[in-house]
TORKOL-4160 file (C-alpha; in steps of 0.2 Angstrom, whole numbers, padded with zeros to 4 digits, m for minus):
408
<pt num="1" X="0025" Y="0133" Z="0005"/>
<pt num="2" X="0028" Y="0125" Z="m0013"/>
<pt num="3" X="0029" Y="0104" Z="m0014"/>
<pt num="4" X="0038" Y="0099" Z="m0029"/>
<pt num="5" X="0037" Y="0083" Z="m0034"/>
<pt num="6" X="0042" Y="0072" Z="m0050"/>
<pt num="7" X="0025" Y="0069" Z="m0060"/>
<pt num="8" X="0007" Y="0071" Z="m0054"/>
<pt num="9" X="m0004" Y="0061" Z="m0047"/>
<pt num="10" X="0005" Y="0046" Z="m0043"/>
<pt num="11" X="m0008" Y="0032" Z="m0037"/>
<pt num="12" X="0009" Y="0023" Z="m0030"/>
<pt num="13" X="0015" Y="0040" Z="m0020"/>
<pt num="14" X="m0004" Y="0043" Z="m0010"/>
<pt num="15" X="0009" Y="0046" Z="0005"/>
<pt num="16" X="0010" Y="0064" Z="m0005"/>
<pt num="17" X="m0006" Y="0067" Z="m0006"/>
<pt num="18" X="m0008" Y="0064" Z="0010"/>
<pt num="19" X="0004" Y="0075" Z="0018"/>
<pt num="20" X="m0003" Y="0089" Z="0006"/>
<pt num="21" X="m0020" Y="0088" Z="0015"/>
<pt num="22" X="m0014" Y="0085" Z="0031"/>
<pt num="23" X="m0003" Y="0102" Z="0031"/>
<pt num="24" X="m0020" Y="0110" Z="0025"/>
<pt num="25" X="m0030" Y="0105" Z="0040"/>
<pt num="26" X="m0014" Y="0110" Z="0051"/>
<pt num="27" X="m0018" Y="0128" Z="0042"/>
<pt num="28" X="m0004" Y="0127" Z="0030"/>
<pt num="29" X="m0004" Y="0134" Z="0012"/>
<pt num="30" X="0003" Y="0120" Z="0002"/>
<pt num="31" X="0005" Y="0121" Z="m0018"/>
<pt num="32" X="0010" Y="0107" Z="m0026"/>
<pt num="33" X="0022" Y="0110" Z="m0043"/>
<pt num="34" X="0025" Y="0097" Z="m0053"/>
<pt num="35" X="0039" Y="0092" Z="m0065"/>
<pt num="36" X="0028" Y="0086" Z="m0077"/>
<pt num="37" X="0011" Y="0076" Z="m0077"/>
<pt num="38" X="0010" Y="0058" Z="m0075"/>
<pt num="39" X="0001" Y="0046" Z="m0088"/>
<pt num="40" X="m0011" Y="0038" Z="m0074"/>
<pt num="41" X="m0030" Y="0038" Z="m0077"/>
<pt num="42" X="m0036" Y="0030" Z="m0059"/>
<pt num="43" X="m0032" Y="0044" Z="m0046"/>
<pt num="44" X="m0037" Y="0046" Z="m0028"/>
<pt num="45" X="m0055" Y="0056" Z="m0027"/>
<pt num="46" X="m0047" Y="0065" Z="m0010"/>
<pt num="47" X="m0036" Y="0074" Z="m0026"/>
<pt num="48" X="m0052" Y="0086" Z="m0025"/>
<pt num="49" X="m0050" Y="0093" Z="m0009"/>
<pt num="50" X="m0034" Y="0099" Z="m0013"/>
<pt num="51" X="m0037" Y="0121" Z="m0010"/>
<pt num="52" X="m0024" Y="0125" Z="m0021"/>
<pt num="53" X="m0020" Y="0124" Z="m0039"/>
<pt num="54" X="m0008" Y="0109" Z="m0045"/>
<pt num="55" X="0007" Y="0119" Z="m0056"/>
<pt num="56" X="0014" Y="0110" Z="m0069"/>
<pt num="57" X="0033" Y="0115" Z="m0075"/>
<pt num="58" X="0032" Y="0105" Z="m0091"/>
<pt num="59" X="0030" Y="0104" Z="m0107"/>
<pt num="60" X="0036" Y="0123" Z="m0110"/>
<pt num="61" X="0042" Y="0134" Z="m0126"/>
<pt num="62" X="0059" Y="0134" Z="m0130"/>
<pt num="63" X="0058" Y="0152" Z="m0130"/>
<pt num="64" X="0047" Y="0156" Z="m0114"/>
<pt num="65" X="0062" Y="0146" Z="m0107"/>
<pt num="66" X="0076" Y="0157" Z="m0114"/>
<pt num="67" X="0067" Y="0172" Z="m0111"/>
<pt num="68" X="0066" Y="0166" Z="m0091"/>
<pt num="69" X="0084" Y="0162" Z="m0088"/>
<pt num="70" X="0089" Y="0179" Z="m0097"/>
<pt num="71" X="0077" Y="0186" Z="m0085"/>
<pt num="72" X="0084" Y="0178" Z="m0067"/>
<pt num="73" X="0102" Y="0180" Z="m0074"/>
<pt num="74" X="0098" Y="0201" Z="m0076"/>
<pt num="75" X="0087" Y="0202" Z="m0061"/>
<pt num="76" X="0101" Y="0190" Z="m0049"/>
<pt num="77" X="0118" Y="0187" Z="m0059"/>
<pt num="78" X="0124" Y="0181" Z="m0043"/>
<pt num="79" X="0113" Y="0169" Z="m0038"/>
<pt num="80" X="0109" Y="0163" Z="m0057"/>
<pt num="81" X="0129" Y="0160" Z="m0060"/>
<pt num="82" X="0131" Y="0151" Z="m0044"/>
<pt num="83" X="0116" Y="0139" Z="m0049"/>
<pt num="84" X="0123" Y="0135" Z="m0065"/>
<pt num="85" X="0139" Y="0133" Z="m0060"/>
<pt num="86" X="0132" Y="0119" Z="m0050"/>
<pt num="87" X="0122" Y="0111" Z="m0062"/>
<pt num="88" X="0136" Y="0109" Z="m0072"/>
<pt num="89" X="0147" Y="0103" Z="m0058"/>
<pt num="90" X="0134" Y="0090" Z="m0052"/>
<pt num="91" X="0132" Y="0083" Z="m0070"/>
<pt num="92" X="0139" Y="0067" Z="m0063"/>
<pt num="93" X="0120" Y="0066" Z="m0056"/>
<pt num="94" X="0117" Y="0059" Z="m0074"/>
<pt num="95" X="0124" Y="0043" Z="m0072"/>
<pt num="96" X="0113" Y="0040" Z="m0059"/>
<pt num="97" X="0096" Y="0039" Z="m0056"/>
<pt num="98" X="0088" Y="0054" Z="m0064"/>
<pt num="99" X="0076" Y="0057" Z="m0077"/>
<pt num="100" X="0079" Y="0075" Z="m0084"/>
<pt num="101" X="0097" Y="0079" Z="m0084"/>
<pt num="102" X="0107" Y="0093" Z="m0071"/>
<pt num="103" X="0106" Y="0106" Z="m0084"/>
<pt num="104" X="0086" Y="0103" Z="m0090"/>
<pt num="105" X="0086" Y="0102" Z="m0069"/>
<pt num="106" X="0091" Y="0122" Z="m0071"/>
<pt num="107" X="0076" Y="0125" Z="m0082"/>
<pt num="108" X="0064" Y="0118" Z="m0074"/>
<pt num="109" X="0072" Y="0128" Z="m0058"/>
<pt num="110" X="0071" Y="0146" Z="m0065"/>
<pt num="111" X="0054" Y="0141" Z="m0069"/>
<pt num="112" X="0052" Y="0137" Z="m0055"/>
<pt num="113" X="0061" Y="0151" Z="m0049"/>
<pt num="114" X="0049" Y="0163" Z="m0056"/>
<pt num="115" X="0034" Y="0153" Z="m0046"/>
<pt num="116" X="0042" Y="0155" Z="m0029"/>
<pt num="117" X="0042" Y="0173" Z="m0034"/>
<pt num="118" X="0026" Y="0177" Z="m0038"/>
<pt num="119" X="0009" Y="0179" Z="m0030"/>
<pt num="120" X="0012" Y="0195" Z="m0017"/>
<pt num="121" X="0005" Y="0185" Z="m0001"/>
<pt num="122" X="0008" Y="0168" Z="m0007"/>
<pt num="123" X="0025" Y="0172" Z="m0011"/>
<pt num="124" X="0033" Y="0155" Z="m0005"/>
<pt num="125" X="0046" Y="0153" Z="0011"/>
<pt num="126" X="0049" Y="0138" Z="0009"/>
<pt num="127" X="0050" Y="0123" Z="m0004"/>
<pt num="128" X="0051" Y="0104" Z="m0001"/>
<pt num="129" X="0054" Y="0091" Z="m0013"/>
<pt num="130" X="0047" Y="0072" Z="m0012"/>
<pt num="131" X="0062" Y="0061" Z="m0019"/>
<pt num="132" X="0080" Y="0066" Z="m0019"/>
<pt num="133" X="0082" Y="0064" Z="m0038"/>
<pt num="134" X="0076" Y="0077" Z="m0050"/>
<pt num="135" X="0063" Y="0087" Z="m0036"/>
<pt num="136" X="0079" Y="0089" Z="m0026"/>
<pt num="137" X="0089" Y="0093" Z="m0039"/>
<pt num="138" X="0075" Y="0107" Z="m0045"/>
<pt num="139" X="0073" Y="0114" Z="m0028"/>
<pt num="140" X="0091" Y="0114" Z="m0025"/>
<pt num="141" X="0093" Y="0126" Z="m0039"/>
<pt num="142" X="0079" Y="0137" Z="m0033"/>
<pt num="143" X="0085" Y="0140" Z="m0017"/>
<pt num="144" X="0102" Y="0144" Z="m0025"/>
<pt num="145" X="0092" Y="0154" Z="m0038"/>
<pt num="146" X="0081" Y="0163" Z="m0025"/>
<pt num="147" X="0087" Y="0160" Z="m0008"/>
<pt num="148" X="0071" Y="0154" Z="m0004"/>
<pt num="149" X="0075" Y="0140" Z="0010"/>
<pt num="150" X="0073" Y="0119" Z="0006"/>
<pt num="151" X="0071" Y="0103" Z="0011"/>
<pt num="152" X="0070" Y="0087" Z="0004"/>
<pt num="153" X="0063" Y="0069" Z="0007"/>
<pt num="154" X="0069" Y="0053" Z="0003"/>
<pt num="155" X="0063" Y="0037" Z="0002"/>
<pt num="156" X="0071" Y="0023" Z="m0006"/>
<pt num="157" X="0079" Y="0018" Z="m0024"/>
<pt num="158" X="0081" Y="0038" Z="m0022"/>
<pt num="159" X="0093" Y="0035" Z="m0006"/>
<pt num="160" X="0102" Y="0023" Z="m0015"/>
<pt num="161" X="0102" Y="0027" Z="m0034"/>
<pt num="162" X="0107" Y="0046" Z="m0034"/>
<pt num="163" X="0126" Y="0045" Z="m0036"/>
<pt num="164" X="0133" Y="0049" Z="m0016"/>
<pt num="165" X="0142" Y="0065" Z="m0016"/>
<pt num="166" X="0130" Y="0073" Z="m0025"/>
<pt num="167" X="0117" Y="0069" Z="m0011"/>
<pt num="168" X="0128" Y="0071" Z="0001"/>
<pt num="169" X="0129" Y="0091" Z="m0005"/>
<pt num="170" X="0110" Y="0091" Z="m0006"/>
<pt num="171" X="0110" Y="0087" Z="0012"/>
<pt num="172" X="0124" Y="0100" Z="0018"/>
<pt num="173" X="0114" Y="0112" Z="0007"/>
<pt num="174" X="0095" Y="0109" Z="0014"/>
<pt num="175" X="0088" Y="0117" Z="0029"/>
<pt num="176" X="0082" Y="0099" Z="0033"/>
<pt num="177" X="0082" Y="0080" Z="0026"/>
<pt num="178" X="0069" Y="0065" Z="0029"/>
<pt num="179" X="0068" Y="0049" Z="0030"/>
<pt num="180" X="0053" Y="0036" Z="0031"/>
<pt num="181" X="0067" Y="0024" Z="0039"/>
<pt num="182" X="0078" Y="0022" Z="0051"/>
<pt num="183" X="0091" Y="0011" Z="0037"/>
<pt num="184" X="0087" Y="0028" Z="0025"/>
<pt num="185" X="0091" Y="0041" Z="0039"/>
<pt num="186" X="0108" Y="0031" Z="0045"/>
<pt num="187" X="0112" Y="0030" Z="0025"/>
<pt num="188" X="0112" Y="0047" Z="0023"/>
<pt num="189" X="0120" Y="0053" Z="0040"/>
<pt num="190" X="0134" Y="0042" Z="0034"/>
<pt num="191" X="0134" Y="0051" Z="0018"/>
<pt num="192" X="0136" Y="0069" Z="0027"/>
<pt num="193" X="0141" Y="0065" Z="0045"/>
<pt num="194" X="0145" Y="0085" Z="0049"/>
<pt num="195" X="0126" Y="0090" Z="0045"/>
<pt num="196" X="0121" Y="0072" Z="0055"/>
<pt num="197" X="0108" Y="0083" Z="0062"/>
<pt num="198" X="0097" Y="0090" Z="0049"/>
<pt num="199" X="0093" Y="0069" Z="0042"/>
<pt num="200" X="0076" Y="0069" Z="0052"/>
<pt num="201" X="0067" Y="0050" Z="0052"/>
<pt num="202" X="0048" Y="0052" Z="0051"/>
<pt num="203" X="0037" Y="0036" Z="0046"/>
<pt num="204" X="0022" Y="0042" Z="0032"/>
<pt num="205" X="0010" Y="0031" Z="0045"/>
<pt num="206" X="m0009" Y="0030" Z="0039"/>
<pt num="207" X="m0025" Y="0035" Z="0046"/>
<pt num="208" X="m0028" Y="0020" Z="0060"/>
<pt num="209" X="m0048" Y="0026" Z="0059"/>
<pt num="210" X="m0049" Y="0021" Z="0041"/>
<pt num="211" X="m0038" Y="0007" Z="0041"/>
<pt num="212" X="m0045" Y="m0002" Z="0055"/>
<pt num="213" X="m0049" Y="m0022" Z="0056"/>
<pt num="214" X="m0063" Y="m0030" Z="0048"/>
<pt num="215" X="m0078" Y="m0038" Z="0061"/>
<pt num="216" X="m0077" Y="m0055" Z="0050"/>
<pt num="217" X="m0065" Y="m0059" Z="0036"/>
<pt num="218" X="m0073" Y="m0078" Z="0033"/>
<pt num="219" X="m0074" Y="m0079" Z="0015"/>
<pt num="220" X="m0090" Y="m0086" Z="0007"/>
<pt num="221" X="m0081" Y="m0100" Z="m0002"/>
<pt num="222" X="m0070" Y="m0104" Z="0013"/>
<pt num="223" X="m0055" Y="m0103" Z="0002"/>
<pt num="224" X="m0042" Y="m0090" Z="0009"/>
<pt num="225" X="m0037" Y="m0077" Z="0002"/>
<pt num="226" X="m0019" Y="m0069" Z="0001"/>
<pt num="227" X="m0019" Y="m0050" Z="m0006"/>
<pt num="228" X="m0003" Y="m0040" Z="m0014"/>
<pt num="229" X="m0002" Y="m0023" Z="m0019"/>
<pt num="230" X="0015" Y="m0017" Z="m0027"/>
<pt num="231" X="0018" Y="m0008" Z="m0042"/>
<pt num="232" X="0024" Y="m0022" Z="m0056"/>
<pt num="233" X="0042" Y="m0019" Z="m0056"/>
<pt num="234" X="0056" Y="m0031" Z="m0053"/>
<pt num="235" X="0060" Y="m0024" Z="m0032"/>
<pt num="236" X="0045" Y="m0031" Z="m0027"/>
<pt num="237" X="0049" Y="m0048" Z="m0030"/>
<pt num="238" X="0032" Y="m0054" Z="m0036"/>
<pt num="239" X="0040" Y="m0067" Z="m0047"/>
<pt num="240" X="0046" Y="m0074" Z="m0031"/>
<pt num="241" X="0028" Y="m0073" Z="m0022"/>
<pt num="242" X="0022" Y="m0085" Z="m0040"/>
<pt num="243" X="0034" Y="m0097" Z="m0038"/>
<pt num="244" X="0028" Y="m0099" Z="m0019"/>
<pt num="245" X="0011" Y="m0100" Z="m0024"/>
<pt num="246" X="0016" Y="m0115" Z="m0035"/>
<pt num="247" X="0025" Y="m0123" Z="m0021"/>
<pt num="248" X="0011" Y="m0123" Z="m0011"/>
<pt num="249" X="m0001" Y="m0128" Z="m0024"/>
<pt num="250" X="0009" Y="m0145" Z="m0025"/>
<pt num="251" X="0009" Y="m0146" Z="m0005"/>
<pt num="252" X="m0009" Y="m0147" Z="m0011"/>
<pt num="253" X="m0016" Y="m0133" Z="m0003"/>
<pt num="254" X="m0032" Y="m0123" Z="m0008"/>
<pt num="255" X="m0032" Y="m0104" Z="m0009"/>
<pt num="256" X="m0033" Y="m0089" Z="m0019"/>
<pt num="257" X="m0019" Y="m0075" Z="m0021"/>
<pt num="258" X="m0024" Y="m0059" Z="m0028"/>
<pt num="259" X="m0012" Y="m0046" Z="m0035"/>
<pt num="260" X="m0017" Y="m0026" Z="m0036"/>
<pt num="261" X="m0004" Y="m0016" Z="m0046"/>
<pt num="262" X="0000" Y="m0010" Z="m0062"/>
<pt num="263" X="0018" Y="m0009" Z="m0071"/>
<pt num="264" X="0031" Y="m0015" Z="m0085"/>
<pt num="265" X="0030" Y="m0033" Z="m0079"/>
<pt num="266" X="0012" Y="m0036" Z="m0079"/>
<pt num="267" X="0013" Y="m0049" Z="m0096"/>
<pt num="268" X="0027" Y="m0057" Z="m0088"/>
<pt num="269" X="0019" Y="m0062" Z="m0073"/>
<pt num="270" X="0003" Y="m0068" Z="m0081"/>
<pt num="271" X="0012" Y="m0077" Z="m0092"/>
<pt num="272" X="0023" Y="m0084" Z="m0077"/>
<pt num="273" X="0007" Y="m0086" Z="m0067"/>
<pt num="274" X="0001" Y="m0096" Z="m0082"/>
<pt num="275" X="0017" Y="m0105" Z="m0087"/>
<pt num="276" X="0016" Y="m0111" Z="m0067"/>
<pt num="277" X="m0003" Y="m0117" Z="m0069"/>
<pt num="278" X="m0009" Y="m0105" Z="m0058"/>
<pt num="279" X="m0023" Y="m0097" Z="m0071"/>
<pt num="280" X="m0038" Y="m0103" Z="m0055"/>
<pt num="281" X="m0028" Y="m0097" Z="m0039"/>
<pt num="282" X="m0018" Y="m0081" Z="m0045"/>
<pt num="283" X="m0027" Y="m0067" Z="m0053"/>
<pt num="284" X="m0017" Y="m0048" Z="m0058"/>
<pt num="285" X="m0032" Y="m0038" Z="m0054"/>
<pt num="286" X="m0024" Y="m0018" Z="m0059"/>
<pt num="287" X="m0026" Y="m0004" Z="m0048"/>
<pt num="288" X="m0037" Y="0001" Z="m0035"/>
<pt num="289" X="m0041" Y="0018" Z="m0027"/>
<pt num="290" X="m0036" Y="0017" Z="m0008"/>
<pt num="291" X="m0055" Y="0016" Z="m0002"/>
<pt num="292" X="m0055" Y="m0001" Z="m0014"/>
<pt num="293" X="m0040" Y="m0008" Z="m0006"/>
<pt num="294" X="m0044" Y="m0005" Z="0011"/>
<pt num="295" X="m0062" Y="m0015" Z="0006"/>
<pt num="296" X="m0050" Y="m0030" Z="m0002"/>
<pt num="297" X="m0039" Y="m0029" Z="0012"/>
<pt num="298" X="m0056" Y="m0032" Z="0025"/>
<pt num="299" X="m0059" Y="m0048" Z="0013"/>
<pt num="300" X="m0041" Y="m0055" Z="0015"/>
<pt num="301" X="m0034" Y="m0069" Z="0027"/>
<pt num="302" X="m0017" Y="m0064" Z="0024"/>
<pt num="303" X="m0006" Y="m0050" Z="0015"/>
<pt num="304" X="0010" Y="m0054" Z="0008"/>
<pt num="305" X="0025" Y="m0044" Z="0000"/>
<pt num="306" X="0041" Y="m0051" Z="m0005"/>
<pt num="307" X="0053" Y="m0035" Z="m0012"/>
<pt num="308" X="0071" Y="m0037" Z="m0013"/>
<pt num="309" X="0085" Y="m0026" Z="m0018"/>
<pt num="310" X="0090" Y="m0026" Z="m0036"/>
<pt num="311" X="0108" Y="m0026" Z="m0045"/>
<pt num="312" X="0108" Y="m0008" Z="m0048"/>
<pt num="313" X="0102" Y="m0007" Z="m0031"/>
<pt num="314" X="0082" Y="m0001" Z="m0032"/>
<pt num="315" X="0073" Y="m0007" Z="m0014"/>
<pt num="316" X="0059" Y="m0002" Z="m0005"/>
<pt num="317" X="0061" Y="0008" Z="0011"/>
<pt num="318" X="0045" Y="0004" Z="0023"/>
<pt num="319" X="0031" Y="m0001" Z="0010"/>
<pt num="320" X="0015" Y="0009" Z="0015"/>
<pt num="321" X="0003" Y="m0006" Z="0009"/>
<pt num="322" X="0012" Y="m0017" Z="0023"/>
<pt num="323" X="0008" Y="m0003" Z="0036"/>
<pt num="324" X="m0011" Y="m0002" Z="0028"/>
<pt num="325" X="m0013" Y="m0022" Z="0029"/>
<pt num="326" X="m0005" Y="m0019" Z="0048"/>
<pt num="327" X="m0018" Y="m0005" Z="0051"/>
<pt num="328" X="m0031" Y="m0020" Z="0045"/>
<pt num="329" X="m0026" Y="m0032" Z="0059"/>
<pt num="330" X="m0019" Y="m0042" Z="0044"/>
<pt num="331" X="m0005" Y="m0055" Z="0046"/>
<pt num="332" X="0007" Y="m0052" Z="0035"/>
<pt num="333" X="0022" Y="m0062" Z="0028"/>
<pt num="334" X="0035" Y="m0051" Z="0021"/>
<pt num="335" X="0056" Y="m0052" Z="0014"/>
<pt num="336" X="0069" Y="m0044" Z="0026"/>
<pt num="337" X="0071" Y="m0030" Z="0014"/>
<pt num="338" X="0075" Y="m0011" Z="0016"/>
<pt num="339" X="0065" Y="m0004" Z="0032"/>
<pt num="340" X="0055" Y="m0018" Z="0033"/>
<pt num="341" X="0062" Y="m0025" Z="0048"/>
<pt num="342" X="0059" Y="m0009" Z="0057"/>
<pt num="343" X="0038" Y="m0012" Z="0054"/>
<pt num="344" X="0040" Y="m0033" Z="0054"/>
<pt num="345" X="0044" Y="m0041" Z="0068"/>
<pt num="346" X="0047" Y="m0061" Z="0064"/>
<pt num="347" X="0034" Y="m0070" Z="0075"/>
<pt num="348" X="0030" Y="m0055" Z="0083"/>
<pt num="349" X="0017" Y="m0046" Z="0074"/>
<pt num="350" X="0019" Y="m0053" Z="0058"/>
<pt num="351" X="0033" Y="m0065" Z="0050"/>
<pt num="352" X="0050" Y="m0061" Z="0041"/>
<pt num="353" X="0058" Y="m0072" Z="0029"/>
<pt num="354" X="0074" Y="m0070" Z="0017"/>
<pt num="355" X="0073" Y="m0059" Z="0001"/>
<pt num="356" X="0072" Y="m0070" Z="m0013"/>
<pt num="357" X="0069" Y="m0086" Z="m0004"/>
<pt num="358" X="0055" Y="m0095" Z="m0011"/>
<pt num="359" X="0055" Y="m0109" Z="m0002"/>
<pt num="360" X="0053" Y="m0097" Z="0016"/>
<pt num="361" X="0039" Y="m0087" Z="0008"/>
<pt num="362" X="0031" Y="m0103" Z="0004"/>
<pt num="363" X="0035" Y="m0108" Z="0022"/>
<pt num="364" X="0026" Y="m0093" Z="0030"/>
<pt num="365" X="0013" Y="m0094" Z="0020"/>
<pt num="366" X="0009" Y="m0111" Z="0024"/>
<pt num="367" X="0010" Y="m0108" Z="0042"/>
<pt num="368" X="m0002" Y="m0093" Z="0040"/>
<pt num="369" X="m0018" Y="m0102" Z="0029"/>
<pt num="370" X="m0014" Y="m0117" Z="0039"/>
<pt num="371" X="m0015" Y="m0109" Z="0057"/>
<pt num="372" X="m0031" Y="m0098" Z="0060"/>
<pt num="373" X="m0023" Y="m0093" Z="0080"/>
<pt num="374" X="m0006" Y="m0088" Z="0071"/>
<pt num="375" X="m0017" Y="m0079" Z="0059"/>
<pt num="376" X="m0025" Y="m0067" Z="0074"/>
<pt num="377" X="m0011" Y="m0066" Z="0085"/>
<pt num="378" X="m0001" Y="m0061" Z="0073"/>
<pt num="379" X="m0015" Y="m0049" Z="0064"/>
<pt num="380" X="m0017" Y="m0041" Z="0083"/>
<pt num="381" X="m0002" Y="m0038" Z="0086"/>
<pt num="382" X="0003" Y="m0028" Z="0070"/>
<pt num="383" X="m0014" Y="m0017" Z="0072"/>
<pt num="384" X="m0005" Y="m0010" Z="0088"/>
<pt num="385" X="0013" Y="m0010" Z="0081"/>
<pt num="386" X="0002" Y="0003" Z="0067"/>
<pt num="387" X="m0010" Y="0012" Z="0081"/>
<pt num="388" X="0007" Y="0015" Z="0094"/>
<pt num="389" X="0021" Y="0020" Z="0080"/>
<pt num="390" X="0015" Y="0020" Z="0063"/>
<pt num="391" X="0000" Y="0035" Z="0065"/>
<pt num="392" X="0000" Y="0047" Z="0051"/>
<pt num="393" X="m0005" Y="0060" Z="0062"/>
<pt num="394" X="0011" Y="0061" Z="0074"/>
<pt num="395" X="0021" Y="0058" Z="0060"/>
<pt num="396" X="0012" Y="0073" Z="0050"/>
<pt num="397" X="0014" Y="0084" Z="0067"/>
<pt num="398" X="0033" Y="0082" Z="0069"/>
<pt num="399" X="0034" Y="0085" Z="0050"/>
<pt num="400" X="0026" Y="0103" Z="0050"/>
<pt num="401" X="0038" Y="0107" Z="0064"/>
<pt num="402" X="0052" Y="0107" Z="0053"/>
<pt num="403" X="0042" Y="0120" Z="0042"/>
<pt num="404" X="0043" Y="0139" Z="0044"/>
<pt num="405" X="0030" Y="0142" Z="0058"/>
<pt num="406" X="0013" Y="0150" Z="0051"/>
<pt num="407" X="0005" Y="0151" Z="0034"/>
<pt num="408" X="0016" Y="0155" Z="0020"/>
């Protein structure tokens, strides 16, 4: 079975990396292609128990390139015709979210193509793509290039960003579809309402052994802590998070707020954070590997995520730091957002306040440092909303179901 995804490793897409290993120790040959490599220099050391090799599509030769789809095209004139026949019909795909266009999506396919094909025993049965942009688009064209059954999954700007007709035929086309949420699953059953049946809902989940509550989380300073992790791009709303800070500041409250993540906005939210006098309370600390964060998370007193949904419509769908912080017996304060509603429960096992309400987040987080028995009713309750729903290994069992049965 081939993988493809977009770029790899991704420190902000574990959940991949995840589902790679678990498949393995479920006896499944997993190879992960990738489009291209990513830029990132902190990875996950579980990236070395990975049994197989990670294939890369690009950078390749203009000629190695010609020389492949003259190949396919003598070999399958059929199959290559239909495939770019439908690259150049879906070239509306372009004006959405994409980042190699529908007829670079054909080369990277007969690559691809040629991939699937080889290896005599590890000749693939399947492929699945993680995202439903450009890996679906590539394994799309494959099957149509080889026959070789898909199956995609989709998570969130993905779900919303890729113009809809074109995933709509990407659903009608794949053996299966999935979901990490019950607002993304409904989305695209809308979208293609006779195949209803193939959108499949499976929660990504973690490990409840790893992520597990802390025996003590009284800090040496007795100043509480609240803790974020998001990648630093405008959906997840950390602006908003700042100007909360502030608001408590001037409520006179003492805490700290610590921020894990990398991304484009990092200089404007220091200087925000500095504009805003926060320099002493709120600190951009980069990335961490998942062991790191679940140590940091052990320290904190409260987690907080505030995403909302862009103009061009970028959101999150269920944020897998909220379900680690969950995992942690963490309260956590998070924005009705996406498929946040389907983890948080307001006042249940954790508390929900408006997207892009700054004087709510500042509420919620008031009543969180202020009220220790809020703190660890709440932080109980969502280590069971984790333990009894949210369990990567049920999630990982019903996935592999999907699959051709056996090793391929």
């Amino acid at each position: 079975m081939v993988y493809v995804v977009r770029s790899w490793p991704r420190l902000s897409q574990t959940f991949v990396l995840d589902e790679n290993l678990g498949m393995q120790r479920l006896g499944r040959c997993v190879r992960i292609v990738a489009l291209d490599r990513s830029d990132e220099e902190l990875v996950q050391p579980e990236l070395a128990q990975l049994r197989e090799p990670v294939h890369f599509l690009l950078p390749e030769g203009a000629g190695s390139s010609v020389r492949a789809h003259v190949r396919i095209a003598v070999r399958s004139p059929r199959r290559y015709a239909r495939a770019a026949w439908c690259a150049v019909r879906d070239r509306g795909a372009d004006r959405g979210y994409h980042v190699a266009s529908s007829v670079r999506c054909l080369t990277l396919a007969v690559r691809l193509a040629q991939h699937v094909r080889a290896g005599g025993h590890k000749r693939a049965a399947h492929v699945h793509a993680h995202f439903a942009h450009d890996p679906a688009a590539v394994a799309h064209l494959t099957h149509l290039l080889t026959g070789v059954p898909w199956s995609f999954t989709a998570h969130a700007r993905d779900l919303f960003q890729v113009p809809a007709p074109i995933l709509a035929a990407r659903v009608r086309s794949a053996r299966f579809a999935v979901t990490c949420s019950s607002s993304g699953a409904e989305h695209l059953r809308a979208l293609a309402p006779d195949v209803h049946d193939r959108v499949q809902l499976v929660h990504h989940g973690v490990d409840v052994d790893t992520f597990r509550p802390s025996p003590a989380r009284a800090t040496s300073d007795g100043v509480p802590l609240i803790v974020s992790v998001a990648r630093l791009v405008p959906k997840k709303g950390l602006d908003d998070l700042l100007d909360a800070c502030r608001l408590l500041v001037d409520r006179g409250h003492r805490f700290r707020c610590v921020i894990y993540g990398s991304g484009p906005l990092h200089d404007v939210l220091s200087t925000r954070a500095a504009t805003h006098g926060l320099a002493d309370v709120v600190t951009l600390a980069g990335e961490r590997t998942r062991e790191q964060l679940r140590q940091l998370l052990a320290a904190a007193d409260v987690f907080a995520l505030t995403p909302y949904v862009t103009a061009d419509g970028d959101r999150d769908g269920i944020p897998n730091v909220i379900v680690e912080a969950m995992a942690c017996g963490l309260p956590v304060l998070a924005t009705s957002t996406g498929g946040v509603p389907e983890l948080v429960v307001d006042g249940i096992n954790g508390l929900l306040v408006p997207a892009r309400d700054v004087n709510a987040i500042a509420d919620g987080l008031e009543q969180l440092l202020v009220d220790g028995t809020l703190r660890a009713r709440l932080g109980a309750a969502a280590r069971r909303t984790v333990v009894d729903g949210f369990d990567a290994r049920s999630g990982l069992v019903a996935l592999a179901a999907m699959f051709p049965g056996g090793r391929s």
